[in-house]
C-alpha positions in Angstrom: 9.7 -5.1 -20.8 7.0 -3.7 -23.0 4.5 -4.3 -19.7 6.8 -2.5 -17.5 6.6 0.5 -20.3 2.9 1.0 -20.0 2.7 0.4 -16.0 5.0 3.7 -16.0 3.5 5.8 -18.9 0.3 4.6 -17.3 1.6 5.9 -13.8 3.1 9.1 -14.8 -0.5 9.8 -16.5 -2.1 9.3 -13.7 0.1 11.1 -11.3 -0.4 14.1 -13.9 -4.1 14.2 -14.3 -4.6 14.1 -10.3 -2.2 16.9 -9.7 -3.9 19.1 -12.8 -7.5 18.1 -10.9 -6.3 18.9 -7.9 -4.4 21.9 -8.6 -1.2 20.5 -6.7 2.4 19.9 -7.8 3.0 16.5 -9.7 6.2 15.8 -7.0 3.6 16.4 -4.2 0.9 14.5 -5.6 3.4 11.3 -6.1 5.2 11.8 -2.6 1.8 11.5 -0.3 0.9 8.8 -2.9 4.2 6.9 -1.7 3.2 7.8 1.8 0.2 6.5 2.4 0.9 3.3 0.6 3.2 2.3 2.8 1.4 3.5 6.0 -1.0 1.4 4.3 1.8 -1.6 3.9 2.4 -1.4 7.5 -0.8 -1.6 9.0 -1.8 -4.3 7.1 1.8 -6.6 7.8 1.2 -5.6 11.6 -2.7 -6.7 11.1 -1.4 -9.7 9.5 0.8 -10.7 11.7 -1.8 -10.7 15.0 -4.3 -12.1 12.8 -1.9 -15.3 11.3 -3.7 -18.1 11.6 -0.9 -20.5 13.1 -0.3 -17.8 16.3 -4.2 -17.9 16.5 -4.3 -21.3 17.0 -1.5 -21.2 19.5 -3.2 -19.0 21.4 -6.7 -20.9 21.6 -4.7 -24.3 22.1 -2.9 -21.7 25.5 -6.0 -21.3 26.5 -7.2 -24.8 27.1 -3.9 -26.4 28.4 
């Protein structure tokens, strides 16, 4: 519980500090943070899905057969 504490003090620091630097609304700042991690979270699942190693292998074994 403590951890979970200092992940969000930690978080809400952060979030602060980049919106003073970059002169931008803390909401703002947190919102495109949100954004691009999970524009970032689906790229990689779809990446990591064509890349699994088991439908590789199915696909060089269709090759061959």
């Amino acid at each position: 519980m403590l951890m979970l504490s200092l992940v969000r003090i930690l978080h809400n620091l952060v979030v602060w500090a980049l919106a003073r630097f970059l002169n931008m609304p803390e909401t703002l700042v947190h919102d495109t943070g949100v954004f691009v991690f999970v524009q970032v979270q689906t790229f990689e699942n779809r990446i990591g899905r064509a890349l699994c190693p088991k439908q590789l292998w199915r696909q060089f074994r269709s090759w061959f057969h």
